[in-house]
C-alpha positions in Angstrom: 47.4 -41.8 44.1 48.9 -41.0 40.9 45.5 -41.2 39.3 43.7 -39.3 41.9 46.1 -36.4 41.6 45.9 -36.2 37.7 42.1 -35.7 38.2 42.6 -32.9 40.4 45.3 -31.4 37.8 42.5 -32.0 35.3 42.6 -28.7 33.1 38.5 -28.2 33.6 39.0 -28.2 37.5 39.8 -24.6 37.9 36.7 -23.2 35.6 34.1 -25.7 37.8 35.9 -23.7 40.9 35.0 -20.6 39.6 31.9 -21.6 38.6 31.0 -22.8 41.9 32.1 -19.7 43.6 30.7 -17.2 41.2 27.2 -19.0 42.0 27.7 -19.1 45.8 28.8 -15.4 45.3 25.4 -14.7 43.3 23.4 -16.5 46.0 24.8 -14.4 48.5 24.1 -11.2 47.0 20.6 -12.3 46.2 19.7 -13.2 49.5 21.5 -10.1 51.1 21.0 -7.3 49.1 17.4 -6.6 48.8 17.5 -6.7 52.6 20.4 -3.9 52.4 18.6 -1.8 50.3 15.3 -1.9 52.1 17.0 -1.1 55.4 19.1 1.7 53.3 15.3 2.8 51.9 14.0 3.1 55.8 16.8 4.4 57.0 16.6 7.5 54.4 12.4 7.6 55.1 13.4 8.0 59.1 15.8 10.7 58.6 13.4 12.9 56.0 10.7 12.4 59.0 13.0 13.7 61.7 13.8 16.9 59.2 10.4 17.4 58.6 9.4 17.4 62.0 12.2 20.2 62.6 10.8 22.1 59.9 7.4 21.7 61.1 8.3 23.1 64.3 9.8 26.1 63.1 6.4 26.9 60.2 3.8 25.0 61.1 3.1 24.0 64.8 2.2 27.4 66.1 -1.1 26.8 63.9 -1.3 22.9 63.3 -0.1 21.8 67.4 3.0 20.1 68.1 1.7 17.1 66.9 -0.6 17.8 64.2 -3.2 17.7 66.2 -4.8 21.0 64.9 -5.9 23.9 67.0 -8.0 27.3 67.3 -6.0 28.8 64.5 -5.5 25.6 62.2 -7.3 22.1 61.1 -5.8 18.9 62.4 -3.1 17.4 59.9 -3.6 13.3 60.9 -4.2 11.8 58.1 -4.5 14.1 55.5 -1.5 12.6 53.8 1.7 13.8 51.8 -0.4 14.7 48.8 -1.8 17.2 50.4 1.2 19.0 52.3 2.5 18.9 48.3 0.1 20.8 47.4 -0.7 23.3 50.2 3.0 23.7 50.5 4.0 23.3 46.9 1.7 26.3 46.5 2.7 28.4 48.5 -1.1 28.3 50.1 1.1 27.0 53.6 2.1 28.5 55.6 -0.4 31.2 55.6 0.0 34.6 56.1 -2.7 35.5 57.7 -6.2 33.6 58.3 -9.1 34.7 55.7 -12.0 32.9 54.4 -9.5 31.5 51.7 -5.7 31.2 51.8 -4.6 32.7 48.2 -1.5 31.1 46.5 1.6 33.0 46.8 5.3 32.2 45.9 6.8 28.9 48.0 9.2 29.7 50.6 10.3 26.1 50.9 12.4 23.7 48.4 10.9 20.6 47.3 13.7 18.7 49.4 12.2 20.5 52.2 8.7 20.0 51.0 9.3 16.5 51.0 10.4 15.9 54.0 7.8 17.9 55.6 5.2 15.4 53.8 7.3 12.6 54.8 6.5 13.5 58.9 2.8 14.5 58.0 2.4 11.2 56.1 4.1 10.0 59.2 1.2 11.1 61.4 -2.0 9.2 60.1 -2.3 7.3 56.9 -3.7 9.4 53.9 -3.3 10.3 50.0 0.3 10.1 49.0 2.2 11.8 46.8 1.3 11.0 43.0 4.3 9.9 40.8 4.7 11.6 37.0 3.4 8.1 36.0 -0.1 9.1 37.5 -0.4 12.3 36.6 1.3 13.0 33.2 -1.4 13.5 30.6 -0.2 12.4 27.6 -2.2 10.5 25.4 -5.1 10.9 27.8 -8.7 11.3 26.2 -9.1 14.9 26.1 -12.8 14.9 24.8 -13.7 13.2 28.3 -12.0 15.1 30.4 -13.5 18.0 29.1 -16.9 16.1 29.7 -16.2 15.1 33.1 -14.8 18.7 33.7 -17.6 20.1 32.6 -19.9 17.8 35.1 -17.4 18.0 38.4 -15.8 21.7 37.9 -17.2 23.8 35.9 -19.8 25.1 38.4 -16.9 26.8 40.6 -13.8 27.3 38.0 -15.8 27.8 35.3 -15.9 26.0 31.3 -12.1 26.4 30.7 -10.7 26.8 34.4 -10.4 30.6 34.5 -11.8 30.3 38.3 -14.6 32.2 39.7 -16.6 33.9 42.8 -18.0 31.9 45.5 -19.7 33.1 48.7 -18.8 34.8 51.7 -15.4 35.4 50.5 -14.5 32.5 48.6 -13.3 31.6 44.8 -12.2 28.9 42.7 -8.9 29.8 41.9 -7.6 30.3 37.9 -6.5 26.3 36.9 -4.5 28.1 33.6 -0.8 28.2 35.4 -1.5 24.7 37.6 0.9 22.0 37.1 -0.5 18.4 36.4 0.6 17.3 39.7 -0.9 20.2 41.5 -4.1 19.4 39.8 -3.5 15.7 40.4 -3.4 16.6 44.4 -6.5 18.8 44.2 -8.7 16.3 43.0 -7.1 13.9 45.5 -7.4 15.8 48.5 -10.0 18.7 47.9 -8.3 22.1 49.5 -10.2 24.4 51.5 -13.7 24.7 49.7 -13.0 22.0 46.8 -14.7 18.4 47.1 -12.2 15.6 47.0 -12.5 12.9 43.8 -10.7 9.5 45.8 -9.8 6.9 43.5 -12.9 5.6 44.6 -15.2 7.9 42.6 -12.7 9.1 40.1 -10.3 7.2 38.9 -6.8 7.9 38.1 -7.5 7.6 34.3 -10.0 10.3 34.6 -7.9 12.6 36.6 -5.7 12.3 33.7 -8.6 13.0 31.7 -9.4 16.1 33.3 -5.7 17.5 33.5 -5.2 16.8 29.4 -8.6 19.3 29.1 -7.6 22.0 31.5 -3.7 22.1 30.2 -5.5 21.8 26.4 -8.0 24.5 26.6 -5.2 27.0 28.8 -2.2 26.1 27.0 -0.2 28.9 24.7 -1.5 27.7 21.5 -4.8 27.4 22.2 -7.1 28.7 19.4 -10.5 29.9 20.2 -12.5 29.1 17.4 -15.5 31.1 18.1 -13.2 34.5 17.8 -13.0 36.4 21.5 -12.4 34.2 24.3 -14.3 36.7 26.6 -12.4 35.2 29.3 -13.3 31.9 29.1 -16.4 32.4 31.4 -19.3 30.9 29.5 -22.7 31.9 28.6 -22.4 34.6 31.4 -19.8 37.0 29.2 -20.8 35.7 26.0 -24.9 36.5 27.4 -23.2 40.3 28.2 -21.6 40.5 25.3 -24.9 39.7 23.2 -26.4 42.1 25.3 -24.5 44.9 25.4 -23.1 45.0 22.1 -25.6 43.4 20.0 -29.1 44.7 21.4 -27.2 48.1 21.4 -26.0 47.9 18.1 -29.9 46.8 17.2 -31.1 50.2 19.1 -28.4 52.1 17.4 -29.4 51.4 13.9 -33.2 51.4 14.5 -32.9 55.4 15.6 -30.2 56.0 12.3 -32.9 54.4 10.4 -35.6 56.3 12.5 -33.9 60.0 11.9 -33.2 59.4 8.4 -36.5 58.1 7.5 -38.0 61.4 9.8 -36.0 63.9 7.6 -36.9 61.9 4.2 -40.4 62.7 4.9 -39.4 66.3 5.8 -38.1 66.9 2.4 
């Protein structure tokens, strides 16, 4: 007995004790804690979708349905995913004033918090393009010589060589890119608004969107340099074409009569 109670008295009992309790502790919090934090993560997604379907109520049903369904005034919202309601709403494109062949952008009436939560109960509606993190959509370091390729393939027809926007038809335009943030721009090309085409992963991928965003921010940034002198607006061949026409054919006629009326009163004298 004596022997048996000078192990337990043995000075290296009390560290293996706490060494056996600090693991069990450990073990515990491995195998609990992810499961608290995933039900503290759900629990947070279910109470932005009930605020959002408040808020959607109150701005966006009268048009959209009570369920998103869509109606005379407004498209269906199922599945057109949080990316989207970013955007429109980010925007200020949603709600819309009044119905037109093209809702313009206007200031946002909503907080982000707000905005968020009202893409949280859309999302909630019908699987569709989420919301793009900074990761996705920051450009740096992108290739900017390829997205000004691919921009120039995919964009320019409607929003012209360096995203000054343009006229469509019956009504329409392709809206000025110059004041667009990168996730704005991200969205666009995710969910094609109103009149634009969507690029899905699928056909353009994320690199590429970066691509494009590192070109449009480049060629409308505040340092921008325009090499060729004027920017004429950043239109393309169209002003530059008016330009040539206007002032150089007219400077051409103007000289040919000075030379024309001096030469006339030469031969006079």
């Amino acid at each position: 007995m004596k022997k048996l109670s000078a192990r337990r008295r043995h000075p290296l009992a009390a560290v293996v004790v706490l060494l056996l309790a600090l693991a069990a502790t450990g073990g515990l919090y491995a195998a609990f804690a992810p499961a608290g934090k995933a039900q503290a993560e759900e629990t947070a997604q279910s109470l932005a979708i009930e605020e959002g379907k408040k808020l959607y109520a109150t701005g966006c049903s009268s048009c959209h349905g009570t369920g998103g369904q869509g109606g005379s005034d407004g498209p269906s919202l199922v599945g057109v995913g949080s990316a989207a309601v970013d955007f429109q709403v980010g925007t200020g494109r949603m709600p819309a004033q009044q119905p037109g062949a093209q809702v313009p952008e206007k200031k946002k009436i909503y907080s982000q918090a707000e905005i968020d939560q009202l893409a949280a109960y859309i999302a909630s509606l019908g699987a569709g393009p989420i919301t793009p993190t900074e990761e996705q959509y920051n450009p740096e370091g992108a290739d900017i010589a390829k997205g000004g390729d691919l921009f120039r393939t995919n964009c320019a027809q409607c929003h012209n060589f360096t995203g000054e926007g343009g006229a469509l038809t019956n009504g329409k335009y392709a809206p000025s890119l110059e004041d667009v943030s990168p996730k704005h721009l991200y969205e666009a090309m995710q969910t094609g608004p109103q009149n634009m085409p969507s690029f899905p992963d699928t056909t353009m991928p994320e690199q590429q969107k970066k691509d494009i965003i590192a070109y449009v921010k480049t060629v409308n940034g505040e340092e921008t340099e325009t090499p060729g002198g004027f920017a004429l607006g950043g239109l393309g061949p169209v002003s530059e074409g008016l330009f040539g026409w206007i002032f150089g054919l007219g400077s051409l006629i103007a000289v040919a009569v000075w030379v024309a009326a001096h030469t006339a009163k030469a031969k006079k004298s």
